[in-house]
C-alpha atoms as one frame of an Amber mdcrd trajectory, in Angstrom:
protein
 -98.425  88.583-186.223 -94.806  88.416-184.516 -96.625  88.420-181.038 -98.749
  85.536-182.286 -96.026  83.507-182.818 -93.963  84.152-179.825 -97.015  83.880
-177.708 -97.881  80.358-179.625 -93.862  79.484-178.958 -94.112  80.362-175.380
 -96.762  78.396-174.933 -95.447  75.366-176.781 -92.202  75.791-174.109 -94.181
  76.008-171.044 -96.439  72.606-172.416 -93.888  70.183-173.186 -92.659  69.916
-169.588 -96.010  69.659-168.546 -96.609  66.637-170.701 -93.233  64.482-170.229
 -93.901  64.604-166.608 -97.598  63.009-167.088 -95.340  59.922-168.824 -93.277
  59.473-165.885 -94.792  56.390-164.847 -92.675  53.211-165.741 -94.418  50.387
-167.372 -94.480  47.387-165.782 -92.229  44.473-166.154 -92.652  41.109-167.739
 -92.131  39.478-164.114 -94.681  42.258-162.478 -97.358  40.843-164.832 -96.854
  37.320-164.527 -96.680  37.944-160.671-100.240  39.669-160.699-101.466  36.948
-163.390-100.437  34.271-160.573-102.088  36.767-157.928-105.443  36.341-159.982
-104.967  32.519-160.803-104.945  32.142-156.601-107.789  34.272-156.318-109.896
  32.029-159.013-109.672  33.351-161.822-108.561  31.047-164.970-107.877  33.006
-168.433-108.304  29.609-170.224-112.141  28.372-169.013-113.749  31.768-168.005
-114.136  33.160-171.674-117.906  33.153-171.070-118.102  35.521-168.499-114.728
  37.275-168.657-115.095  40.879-167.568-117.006  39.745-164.296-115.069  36.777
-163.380-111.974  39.029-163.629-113.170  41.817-161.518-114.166  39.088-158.778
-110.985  37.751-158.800-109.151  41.394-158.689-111.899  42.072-155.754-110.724
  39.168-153.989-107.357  39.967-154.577-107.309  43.676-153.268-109.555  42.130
-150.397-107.152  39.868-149.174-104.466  43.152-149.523-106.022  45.327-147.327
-106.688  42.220-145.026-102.727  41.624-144.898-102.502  45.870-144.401-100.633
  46.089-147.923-101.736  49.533-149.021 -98.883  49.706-151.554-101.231  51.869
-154.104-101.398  48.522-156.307-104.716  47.626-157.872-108.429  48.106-157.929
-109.349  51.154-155.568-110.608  50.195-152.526-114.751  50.582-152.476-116.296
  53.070-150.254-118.410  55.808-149.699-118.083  59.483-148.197-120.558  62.498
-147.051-120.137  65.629-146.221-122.457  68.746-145.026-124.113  69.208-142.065
């Protein structure tokens, strides 16, 4: 039963680093948001009128967003992942 415990314990130790490191990343800023919102409002997309068709319209606008990113060569890591496809064999 001791070993049980210790091995449950030793386990528990050699988690908990494991898991604060996957909440590293910093959430983002009231000014980072508004900045994307602004991003999207250039890019089409209005909150207030596109209730009807809301998931698509966004995802256009993020499209056209991310397009005009790569266009410009910022690859910062920010936003939708770029489309594509890949193969592999012979």
């Amino acid at each position: 039963m001791k070993k049980l415990i210790s091995a449950v314990a030793v386990a528990a130790v050699l988690a908990v680093p494991a898991i604060s490191f996957a909440q590293a990343t910093q959430p983002l800023t009231r000014a980072e948001v508004r900045a994307q919102l602004v991003e999207l409002e250039k890019a089409g997309y209005n909150p207030a009128t596109n209730d009807i068709d809301y998931p698509q319209n966004l995802q256009a606008a993020q499209q056209r967003v991310e397009e005009e990113r790569m266009a410009a060569g910022n690859t910062s890591g920010y936003g939708a992942p770029a489309a594509g496809t890949s193969a592999a064999g012979k």
